[in-house]
C-alpha positions in Angstrom: 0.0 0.0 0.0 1.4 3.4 -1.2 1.4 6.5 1.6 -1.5 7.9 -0.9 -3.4 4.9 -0.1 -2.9 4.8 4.0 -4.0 7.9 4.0 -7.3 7.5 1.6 -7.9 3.9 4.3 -7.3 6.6 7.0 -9.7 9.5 6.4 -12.1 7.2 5.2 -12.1 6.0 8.8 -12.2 8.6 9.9 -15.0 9.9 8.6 -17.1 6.5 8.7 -16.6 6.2 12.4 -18.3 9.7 12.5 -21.1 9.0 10.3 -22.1 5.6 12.4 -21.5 7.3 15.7 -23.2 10.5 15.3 -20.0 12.0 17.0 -18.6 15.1 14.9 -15.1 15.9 13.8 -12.6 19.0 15.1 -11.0 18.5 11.6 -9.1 15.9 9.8 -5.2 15.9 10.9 -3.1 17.8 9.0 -0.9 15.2 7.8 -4.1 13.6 5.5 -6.2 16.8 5.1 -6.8 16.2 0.9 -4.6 18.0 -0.5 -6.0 18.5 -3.9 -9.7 17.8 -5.6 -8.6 14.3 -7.0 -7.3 12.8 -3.7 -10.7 14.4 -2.2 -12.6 11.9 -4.5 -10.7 9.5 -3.7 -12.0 9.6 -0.3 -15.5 10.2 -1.2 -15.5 7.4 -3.1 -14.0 4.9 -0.1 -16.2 6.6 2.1 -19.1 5.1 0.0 -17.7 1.7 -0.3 -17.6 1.5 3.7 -21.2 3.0 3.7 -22.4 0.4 1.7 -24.2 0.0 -1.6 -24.4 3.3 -3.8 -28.1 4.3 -4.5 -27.3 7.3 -6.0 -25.4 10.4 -6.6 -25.5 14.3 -6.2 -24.4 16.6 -8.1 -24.4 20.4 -8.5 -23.1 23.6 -9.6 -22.7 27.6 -8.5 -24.5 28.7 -11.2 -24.4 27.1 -15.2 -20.6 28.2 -16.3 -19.3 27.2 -12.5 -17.1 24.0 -12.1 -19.7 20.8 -11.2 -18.7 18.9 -7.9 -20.6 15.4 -7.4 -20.8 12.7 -4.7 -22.3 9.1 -4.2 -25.2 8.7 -2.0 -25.2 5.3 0.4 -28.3 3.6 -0.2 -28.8 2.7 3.1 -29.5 6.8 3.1 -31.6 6.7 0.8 -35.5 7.1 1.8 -38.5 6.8 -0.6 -42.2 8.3 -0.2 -43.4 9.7 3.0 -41.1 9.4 5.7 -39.5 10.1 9.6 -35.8 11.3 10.4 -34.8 12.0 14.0 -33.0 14.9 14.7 -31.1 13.2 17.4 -29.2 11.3 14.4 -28.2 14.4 12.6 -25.3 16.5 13.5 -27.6 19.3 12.2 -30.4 19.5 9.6 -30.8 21.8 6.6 -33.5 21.6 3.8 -33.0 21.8 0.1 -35.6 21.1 -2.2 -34.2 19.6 -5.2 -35.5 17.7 -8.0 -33.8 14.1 -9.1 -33.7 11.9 -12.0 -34.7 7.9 -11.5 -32.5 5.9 -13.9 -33.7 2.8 -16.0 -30.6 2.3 -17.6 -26.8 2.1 -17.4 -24.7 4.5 -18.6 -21.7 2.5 -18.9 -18.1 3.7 -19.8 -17.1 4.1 -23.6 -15.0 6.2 -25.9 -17.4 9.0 -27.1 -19.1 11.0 -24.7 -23.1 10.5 -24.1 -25.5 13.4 -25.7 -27.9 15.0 -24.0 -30.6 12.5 -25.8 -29.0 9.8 -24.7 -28.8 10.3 -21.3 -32.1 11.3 -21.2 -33.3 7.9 -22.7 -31.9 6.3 -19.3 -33.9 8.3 -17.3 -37.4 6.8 -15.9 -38.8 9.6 -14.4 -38.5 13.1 -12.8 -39.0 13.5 -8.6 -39.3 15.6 -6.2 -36.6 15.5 -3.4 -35.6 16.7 -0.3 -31.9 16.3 0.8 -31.3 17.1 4.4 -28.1 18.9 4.4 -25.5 17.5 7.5 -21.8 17.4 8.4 -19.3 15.0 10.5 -17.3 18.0 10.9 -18.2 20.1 14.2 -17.4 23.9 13.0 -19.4 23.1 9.7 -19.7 25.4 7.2 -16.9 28.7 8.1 -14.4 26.1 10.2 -14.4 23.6 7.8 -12.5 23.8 4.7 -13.7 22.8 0.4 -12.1 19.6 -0.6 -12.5 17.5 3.3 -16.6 19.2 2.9 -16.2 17.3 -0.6 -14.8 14.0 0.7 -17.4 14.0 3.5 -19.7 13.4 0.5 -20.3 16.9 0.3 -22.7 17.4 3.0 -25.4 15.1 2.2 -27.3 13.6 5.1 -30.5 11.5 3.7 -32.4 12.2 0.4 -35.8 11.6 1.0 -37.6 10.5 -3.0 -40.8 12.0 -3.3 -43.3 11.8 -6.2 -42.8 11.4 -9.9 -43.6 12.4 -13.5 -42.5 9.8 -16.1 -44.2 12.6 -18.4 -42.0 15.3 -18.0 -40.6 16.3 -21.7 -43.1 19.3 -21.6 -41.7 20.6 -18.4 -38.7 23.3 -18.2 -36.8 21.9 -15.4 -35.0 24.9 -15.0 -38.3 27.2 -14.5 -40.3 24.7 -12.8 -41.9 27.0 -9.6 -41.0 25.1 -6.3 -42.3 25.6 -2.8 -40.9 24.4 0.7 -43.2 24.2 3.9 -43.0 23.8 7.1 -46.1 22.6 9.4 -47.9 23.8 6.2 -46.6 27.3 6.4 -44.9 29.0 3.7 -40.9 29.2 3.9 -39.6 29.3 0.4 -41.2 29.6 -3.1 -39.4 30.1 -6.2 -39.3 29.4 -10.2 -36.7 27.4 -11.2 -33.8 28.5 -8.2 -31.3 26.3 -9.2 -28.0 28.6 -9.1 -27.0 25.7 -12.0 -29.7 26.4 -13.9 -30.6 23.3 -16.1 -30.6 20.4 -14.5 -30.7 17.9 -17.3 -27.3 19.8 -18.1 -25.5 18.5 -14.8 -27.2 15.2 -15.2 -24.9 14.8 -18.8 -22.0 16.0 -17.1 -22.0 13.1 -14.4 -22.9 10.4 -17.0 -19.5 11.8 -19.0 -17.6 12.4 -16.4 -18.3 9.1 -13.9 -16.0 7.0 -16.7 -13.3 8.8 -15.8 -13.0 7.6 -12.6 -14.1 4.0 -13.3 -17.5 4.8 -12.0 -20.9 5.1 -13.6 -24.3 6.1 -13.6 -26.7 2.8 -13.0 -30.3 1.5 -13.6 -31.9 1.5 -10.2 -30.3 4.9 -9.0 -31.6 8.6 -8.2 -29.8 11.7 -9.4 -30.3 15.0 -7.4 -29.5 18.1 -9.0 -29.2 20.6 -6.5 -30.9 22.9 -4.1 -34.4 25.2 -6.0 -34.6 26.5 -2.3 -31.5 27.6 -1.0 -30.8 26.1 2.8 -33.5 25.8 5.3 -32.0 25.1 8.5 -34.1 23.3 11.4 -33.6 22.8 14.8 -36.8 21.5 16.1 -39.2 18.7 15.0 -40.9 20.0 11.8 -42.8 18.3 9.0 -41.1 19.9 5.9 -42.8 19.3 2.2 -41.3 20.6 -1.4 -43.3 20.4 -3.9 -42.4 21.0 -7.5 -45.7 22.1 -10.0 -45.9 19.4 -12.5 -44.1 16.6 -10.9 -45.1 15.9 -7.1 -44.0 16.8 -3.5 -41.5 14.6 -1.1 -42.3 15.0 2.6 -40.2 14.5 5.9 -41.1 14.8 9.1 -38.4 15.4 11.7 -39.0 13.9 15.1 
């Protein structure tokens, strides 16, 4: 084993003991902080394999000429229809409403890149998601610096699937109005919101740039695009829904 590869083993320790405990992180030691975006992957990507089967992926962008970032979601963290979280298992808990592609189809590795028809082919239907923001680093957002956010999967928590439209060519994703409750009351409303924009775009970019990496996009998995809402935080038990015109709601409650 190479020192590059005691210290992916390490972090990725590291970091799992912190997702299954619930206990957060100061930081990661200096000595095996990533040091660049590739070796950041590199422990996002054995952080998933500890966590367990991959049931899908995030991905996002600052706005639609920004630089994409992407991580695998655990399965195991993956929730479908209406559904409960504790609080109590979260080191903290903030709301995006986002909306995610179901795959029916691999998008295996090959020499030319997909097309935007192509990918879209693979794609069973559009949902309605809510991803519950969270961190296994303790001074989370300010103390906690780009690439170890992006090797702690950036951020995710749980994605909670919500309704979906196997209809959807007629919809513009990128304008679709979106609204996020809480206890029925009115917190965010928007149209489109997505600082990416499109997000059929960022779906094309993961299925071309997964290969890379030896990695791909699967039948079976849910891509989320990326907060319409901006970041709701919550501190206190809460039913939250998001519900995106055209295509459905997702709803959590927090206990």
């Amino acid at each position: 084993m190479t020192q590059q590869d005691d210290i992916i083993e390490q972090v990725s320790g590291l970091l799992e003991r912190a997702w299954l405990s619930g206990e957060c992180l100061s930081s990661l030691p200096d000595a095996c902080r990533p040091a660049d975006q590739a070796q950041a992957y590199r422990i996002q990507r054995r952080l998933a394999e500890r966590l367990g089967p991959t049931g899908g992926w995030k991905v996002g962008a600052p706005s639609p000429e920004g630089a994409p970032h992407y991580a695998p979601l655990p399965a195991r963290f993956l929730q479908h229809g209406p559904t409960t979280c504790r609080l109590d298992e979260l080191g903290r808990a903030i709301l995006e409403a986002e909306l995610a592609f179901a795959l029916k189809e691999d998008l295996p590795p090959r020499e030319t890149p997909y097309g935007r028809d192509e990918v879209l082919s693979a794609v069973a239907s559009v949902h309605a998601v809510i991803e519950i923001v969270d961190s296994r680093f303790r001074d989370w957002p300010e103390g906690t610096d780009k690439l170890s956010q992006l090797a702690d999967l950036q951020n995710f928590g749980r994605l909670i699937v919500g309704e979906g439209q196997a209809e959807w060519s007629a919809l513009d994703l990128g304008r679709v109005p979106v609204s996020l409750t809480l206890d029925g009351a009115l917190e965010v409303s928007a149209v489109g919101g997505n600082p990416a924009g499109d997000p059929v775009a960022l779906l094309v970019w993961l299925a071309n740039a997964l290969p890379a990496t030896g990695q791909w996009l699967r039948a079976g998995e849910v891509v989320t695009c990326g907060s319409c809402t901006g970041k709701t935080p919550v501190g206190e038990p809460v039913r939250a829904t998001a519900t995106f015109e055209g295509v459905g709601r997702a709803e959590v409650e927090l206990v």
